[in-house]
Structures are given as C-alpha cells and as structure tokens.
Steps between C-alpha positions, in 0.01 A plus 500: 500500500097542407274248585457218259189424552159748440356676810218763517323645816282773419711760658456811245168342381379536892667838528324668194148318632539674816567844361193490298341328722532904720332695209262269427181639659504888478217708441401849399150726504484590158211691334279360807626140457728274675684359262837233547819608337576206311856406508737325248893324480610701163838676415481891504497491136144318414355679846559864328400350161166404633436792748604749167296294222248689336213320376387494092193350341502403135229288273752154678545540812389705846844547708405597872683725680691378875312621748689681789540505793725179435787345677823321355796368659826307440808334611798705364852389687623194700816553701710354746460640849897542681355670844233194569823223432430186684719237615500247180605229707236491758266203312124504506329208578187388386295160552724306198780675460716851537653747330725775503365892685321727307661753294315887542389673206292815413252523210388830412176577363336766327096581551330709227173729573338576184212810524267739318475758798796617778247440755445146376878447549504639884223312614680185383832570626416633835334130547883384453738727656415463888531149509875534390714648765734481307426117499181251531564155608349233332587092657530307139504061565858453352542104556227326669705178537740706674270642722588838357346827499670861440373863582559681187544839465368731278683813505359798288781708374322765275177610360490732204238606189484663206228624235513386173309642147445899767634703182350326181063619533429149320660269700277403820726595838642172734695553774760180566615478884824274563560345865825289484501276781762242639427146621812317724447127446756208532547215243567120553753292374456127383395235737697254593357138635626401816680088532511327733782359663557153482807356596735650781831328611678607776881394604614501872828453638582454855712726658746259689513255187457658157568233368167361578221663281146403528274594203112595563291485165139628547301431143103558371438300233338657153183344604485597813579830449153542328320456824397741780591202706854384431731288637857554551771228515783557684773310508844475735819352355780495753691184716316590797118264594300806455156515307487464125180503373271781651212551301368824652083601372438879547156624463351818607401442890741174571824338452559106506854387535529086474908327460638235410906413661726284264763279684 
C-alpha cells in the first residue's frame, strides 16, 4: 500500500540541478570574442523552434532572431533500475525517524547544441566529451537528516547532429547536436517516526516449580518519556522478599539505581 501521507525530497529536482549545473559555464572564441554558451531546460521541440526561427519586422512589432551558439537540455525517461536492487528491508535511520532502503532508478537526459557554424559545434562538444569516460561522477546531498550523500553517475551513451534548412538557399543553416546521457540515482520511500517503547512485561517461571511465576513490569510514563532524562519504574511481582520499586535514572555519562523492599 502507498503512503498516506505527502512526502517530497528533491530527488529528480537535485538530479536535473546537477546536470545543468555540468554545462553551465562553457565558452567559445567566436569572431575574436569569448562568449558563454548560454544554456536552457526546454523540450526538443521549442529548442529547434527557436534555433530555426527566422526573424520578420513589420510597422508592429521587431521579432529578434535566437542567437546561437545556444544550449538546451531536458529530462526525458524515469525508470526503475533491476541491476542496482537493494535490500528493502535494511531501514535508514535518521535523527527522528527511519525508513525503508532506497530504491535505484535511472533518468535519462537529452542535451541540445544549437549552432550557426560546424566549427562552433566542435569547439563546444570537445569541452564535454573527455570528461565522460563513459561516465562523470557527480556527489548530489540526497537527505541531509540522514546524513546522506550519493556519487551519481552520469553516463554518456551517444552524441549525434544533424543540419537543418542545407537544401532550401532562404532558410539560414543550424546544425542541432544530441548527447543522450544517463543519470543512476535512488529514490526514498516515506518516513516513518520512530516510538518509543513504554511498557515491557516480562513472565518467569522457575524451572523446579512452574508453578511459581514471577512477573517483572518495567514502565516510562507519557511524561517522562518527553525527557532526555527519564526515569524508569520497575516493578517485581512474585511471593519471594525481593525489590519492588526500582526507580532506575539513565543519563548520558551515569546511572543511579535507588530501591525500595516491601515485606
């Protein structure tokens, strides 16, 4: 059964951050500049649009054309991972409470090169390739609480391009590259709060008499449960003159024991 309550930890969000976070800052020489290739998170479809459009001026409106180089990418599958399975029933802990292990994953993602000029294109993908061998690690915070952190890879599976408008003499030339690139992340289930436990009872029977059956009872109070510094009562039930009321303080660097025996 899914979790009835809402959860939410940033894990794609995080994962597409740090992919863009990789093409973020590359630069080209162009025409005797150094110019940044400024990147953007848009489907295929509005990235070709914009890299294709073709300016027009009327007695309205001025429409400006995109100017390339330009960089898109997006996140285009999410699947479940069988050769990274973990163990679902080894339980993370974190400072209030636990959860189930980590399911793997891989997202894929596609990264678009939009340019005028072939050479434009090269000098921007050669800035990408030797990094991924076939993968690039990135570490990616997954929980803090938990004290988590994961090396992600970034595998790079294929790198293709194509040039667009070469036949028709009006059209202005682009030249769309493709690198499709897999990320292997994990996901987290709901957390679940940890209780405390408050009451234990415990029945012993001699071995030479089982008849005889004494009863131990060890109990925190609601109260008391609320504190760093609790006390437990324990309490004996049996015929025998043994202790009955052992209140029993823990605390970090001591323990106190004081007893009361009943007649």
């Amino acid at each position: 059964m899914l979790s009835k309550r809402p959860f939410y930890y940033n894990t794609l969000r995080n994962t597409v951050i740090a992919f863009g976070n990789l093409f973020n800052e590359i630069y080209i020489e162009s025409e005797g500049k150094t110019i940044r290739v400024p990147l953007q998170y848009l489907p295929k479809e509005k990235f070709v649009q914009r890299i294709n459009y073709r300016p027009e001026l009327d007695d309205a409106t001025v429409k400006v054309e995109t100017t390339l180089p330009a960089m898109g990418f997006e996140m285009t599958n999410v699947a479940y991972d069988p050769e990274r399975k973990t163990n679902k029933m080894n339980a993370l802990r974190g400072n209030e409470g636990k959860m189930f292990n980590r399911t793997s994953y891989t997202a894929d993602f596609t990264l678009y090169v939009g340019v005028r000029k072939m050479d434009e294109g090269f000098r921007i993908v050669e800035q990408i390739l030797p990094y991924f061998t076939p993968e690039l690690i990135v570490k990616i915070r997954d929980k803090s609480d938990y004290n988590i952190s994961t090396n992600v890879p970034f595998v790079l599976n294929s790198s293709s391009f194509e040039v667009q408008a070469e036949d028709d003499f009006e059209e202005r030339r682009s030249i769309l590259w493709e690198l499709q690139f897999t990320a292997k992340i994990y996901v987290y289930p709901d957390e679940q709060s940890s209780t405390v436990i408050r009451r234990t009872i415990v029945d012993i029977a001699h071995m030479e008499t089982n008849f005889d059956i004494e009863t131990y009872i060890a109990e925190v109070s609601d109260f008391e449960a609320t504190k760093d510094d609790h006390t437990v009562v324990e309490t004996w039930h049996l015929p025998g003159d043994k202790p009955s009321n052992i209140n029993i303080v823990t605390r970090p660097d001591e323990l106190e024991v004081t007893s009361k025996k009943t007649k």
